[in-house]
C-alpha positions in Angstrom: 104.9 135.9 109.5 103.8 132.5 111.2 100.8 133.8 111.7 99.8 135.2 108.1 101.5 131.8 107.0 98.8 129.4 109.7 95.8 131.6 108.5 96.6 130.9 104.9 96.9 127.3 105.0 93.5 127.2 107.1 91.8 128.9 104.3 93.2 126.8 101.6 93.2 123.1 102.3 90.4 120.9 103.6 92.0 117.9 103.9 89.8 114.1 105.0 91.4 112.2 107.4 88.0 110.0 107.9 86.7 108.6 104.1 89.5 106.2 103.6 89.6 102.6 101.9 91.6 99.8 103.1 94.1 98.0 100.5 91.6 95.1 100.4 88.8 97.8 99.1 90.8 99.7 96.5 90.3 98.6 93.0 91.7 95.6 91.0 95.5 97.3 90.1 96.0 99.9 92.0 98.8 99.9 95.1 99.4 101.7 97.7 102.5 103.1 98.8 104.0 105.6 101.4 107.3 107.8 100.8 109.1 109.2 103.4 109.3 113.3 103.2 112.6 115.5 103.9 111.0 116.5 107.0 109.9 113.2 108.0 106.4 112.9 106.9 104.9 109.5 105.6 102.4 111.0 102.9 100.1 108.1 101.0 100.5 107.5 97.3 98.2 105.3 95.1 100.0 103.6 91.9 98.3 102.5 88.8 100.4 100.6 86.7 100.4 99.9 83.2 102.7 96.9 81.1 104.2 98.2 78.2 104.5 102.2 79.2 108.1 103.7 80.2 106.0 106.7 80.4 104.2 108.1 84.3 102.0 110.5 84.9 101.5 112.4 88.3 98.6 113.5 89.8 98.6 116.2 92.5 94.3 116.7 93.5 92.2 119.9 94.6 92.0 120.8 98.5 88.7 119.0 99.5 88.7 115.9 100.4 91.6 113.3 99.9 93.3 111.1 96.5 90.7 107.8 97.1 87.6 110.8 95.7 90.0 111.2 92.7 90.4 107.2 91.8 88.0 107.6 88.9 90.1 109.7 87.3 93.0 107.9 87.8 91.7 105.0 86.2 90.5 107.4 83.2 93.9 109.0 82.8 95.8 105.4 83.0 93.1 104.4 79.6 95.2 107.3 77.6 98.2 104.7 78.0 100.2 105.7 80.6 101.1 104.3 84.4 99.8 107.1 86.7 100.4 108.1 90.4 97.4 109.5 92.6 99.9 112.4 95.3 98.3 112.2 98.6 99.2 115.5 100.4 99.9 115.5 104.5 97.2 115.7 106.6 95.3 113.9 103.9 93.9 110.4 103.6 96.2 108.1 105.4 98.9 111.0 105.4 100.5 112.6 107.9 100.7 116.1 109.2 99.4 118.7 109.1 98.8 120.4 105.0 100.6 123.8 104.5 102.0 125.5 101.0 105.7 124.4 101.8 104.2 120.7 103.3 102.7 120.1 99.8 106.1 121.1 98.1 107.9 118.6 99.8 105.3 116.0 99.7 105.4 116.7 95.4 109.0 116.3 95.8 108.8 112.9 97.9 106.3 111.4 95.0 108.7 112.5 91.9 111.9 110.9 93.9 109.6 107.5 94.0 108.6 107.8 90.6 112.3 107.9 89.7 114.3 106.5 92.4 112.0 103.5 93.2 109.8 102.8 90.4 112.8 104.1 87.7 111.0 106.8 85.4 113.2 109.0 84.1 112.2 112.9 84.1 111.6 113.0 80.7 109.2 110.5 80.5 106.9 112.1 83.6 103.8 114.0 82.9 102.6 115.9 85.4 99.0 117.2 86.1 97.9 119.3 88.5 94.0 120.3 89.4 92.9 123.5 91.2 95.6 124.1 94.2 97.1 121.0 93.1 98.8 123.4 90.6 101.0 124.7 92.9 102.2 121.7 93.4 102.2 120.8 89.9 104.1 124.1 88.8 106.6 123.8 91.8 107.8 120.6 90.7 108.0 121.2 87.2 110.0 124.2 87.4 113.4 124.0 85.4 112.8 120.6 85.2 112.7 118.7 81.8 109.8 116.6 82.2 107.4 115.0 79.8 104.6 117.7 80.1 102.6 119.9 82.1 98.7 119.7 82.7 97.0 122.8 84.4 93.3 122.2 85.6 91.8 125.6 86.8 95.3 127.2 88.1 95.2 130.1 90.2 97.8 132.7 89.6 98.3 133.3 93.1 97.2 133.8 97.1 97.0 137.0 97.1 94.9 137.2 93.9 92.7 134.4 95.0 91.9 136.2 98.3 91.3 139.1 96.6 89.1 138.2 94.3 86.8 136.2 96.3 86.3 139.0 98.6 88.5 139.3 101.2 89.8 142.6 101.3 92.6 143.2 103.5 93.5 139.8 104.5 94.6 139.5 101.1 97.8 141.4 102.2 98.1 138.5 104.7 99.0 136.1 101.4 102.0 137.8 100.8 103.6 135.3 97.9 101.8 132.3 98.4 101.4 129.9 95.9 102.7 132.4 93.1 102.1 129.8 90.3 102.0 133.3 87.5 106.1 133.5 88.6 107.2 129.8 88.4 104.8 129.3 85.2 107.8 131.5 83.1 109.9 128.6 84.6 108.2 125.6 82.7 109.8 124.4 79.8 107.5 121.2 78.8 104.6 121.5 76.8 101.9 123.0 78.2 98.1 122.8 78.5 96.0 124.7 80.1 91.9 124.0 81.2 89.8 126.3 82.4 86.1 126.5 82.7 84.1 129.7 81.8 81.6 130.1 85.0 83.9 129.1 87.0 83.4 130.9 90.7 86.2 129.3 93.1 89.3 130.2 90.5 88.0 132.4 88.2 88.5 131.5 84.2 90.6 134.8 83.8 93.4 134.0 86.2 93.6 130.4 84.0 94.2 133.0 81.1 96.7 134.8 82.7 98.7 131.8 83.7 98.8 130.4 80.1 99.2 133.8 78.8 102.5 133.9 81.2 104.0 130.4 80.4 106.9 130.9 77.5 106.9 127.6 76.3 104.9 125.6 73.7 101.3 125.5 75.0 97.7 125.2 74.1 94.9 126.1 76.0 91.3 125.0 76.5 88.4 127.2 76.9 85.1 124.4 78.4 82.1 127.4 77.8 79.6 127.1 80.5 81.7 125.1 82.8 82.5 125.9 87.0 85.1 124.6 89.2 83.4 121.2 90.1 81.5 119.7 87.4 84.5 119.5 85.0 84.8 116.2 84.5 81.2 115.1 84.8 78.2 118.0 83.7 80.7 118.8 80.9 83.2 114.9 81.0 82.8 115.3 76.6 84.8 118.7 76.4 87.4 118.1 79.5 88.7 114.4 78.6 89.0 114.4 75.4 91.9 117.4 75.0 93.2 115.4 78.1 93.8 112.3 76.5 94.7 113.9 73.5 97.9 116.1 74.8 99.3 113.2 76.7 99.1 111.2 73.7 100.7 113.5 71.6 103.6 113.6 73.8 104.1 110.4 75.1 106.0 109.0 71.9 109.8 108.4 72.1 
């Protein structure tokens, strides 16, 4: 079980430990912090905050690289009005570890207890957002819990799906029930939306359908024709931000 568990987590992170910025480099605003896991794993958070919002949004990234590629869109999510958090993940960035499926749970977990224990969100007024495997994390943390609301970038439904449908056969038994975001989905009781990119070819657009389609709670979803995985937020920036900003606005009054 080790085993299938190791070759799993090799396939689906890719975590940089070597393109990092020092506090002096980051932009005007934004701090960095570092919470101590259950397990005892100092993983790297960025903060942006905002005066005048009681309301925090939390951003778990993809599995390339690490949260200082995702500043831009921190600072573009902080302009819908909001004070946001960048996750770092272990093995990431200035993180420690090593990243596995149960490694990024805990490190989500770490992040929400600093957003309400340290910086004094309460659950209701925390948005979280979650892009590519970042779902899992996303989805994981959100379950049963009555947050804000729920942001879904290209989610995959699960491991064993993924593999499957990129090609590899048999070791897609090896997944087992890794990151089974189609179960915990049914658990979300926030407002939901849900953004998915037509040609996309790392998680297809139909398992973003059938993660929506599974979610029992008020949700909207948002179809970007033409779009992949990775050129979201720039080739096709006009169709992705704008139902962004939108929902978080929407939901962010008292």
């Amino acid at each position: 079980m080790y085993g299938c568990k190791f070759i799993i987590n090799q396939m689906a992170f890719y975590p940089d430990k070597t393109n990092v910025l020092s506090k002096k480099s980051l932009p005007p605003d934004i701090k960095e912090f570092f919470v101590d896991t259950e397990d005892h794993i100092k993983v790297q958070g960025l903060y942006l905050p905002l005066a005048n919002s009681n309301k925090v949004l939390i951003y778990f990234h993809g599995n390339a690289g690490n949260i200082y590629d995702r500043i831009p869109d921190l600072i573009q999510l902080q302009k819908s009005g909001v004070n946001v958090i960048g996750s770092g993940y272990r093995g990431y960035g200035k993180s420690e570890g090593s990243p596995s499926e149960e490694g990024i749970y805990r490190d989500a977990n770490a992040i929400f207890k600093y957003a309400t224990e340290e910086l004094g969100f309460s659950e209701n007024n925390i948005i979280i957002f979650g892009r590519s495997i970042g779902t899992a994390a996303a989805l994981n943390i959100s379950s049963n819990r009555n947050i804000r609301s729920l942001i879904l970038i290209t989610p995959l439904t699960s491991g064993k799906a993924h593999t499957k449908a990129i090609g590899l056969g048999i070791l897609s038994s090896l997944a087992g029930d890794s990151f089974d975001n189609l179960s915990k989905i049914k658990h979300i009781k926030a407002p939901l939306l849900v953004i998915h990119g037509t040609r996309d070819r790392v998680i297809s657009f139909s398992m973003g359908k059938e993660v929506f389609n599974a979610a029992q709670t008020e949700k909207r979803f948002v179809k970007i024709e033409g779009a992949g995985h990775n050129n979201l937020q720039s080739t096709y920036g006009a169709a992705y931000w704008p139902p962004i900003i939108d929902f978080i606005n929407e939901y962010s009054g008292e």
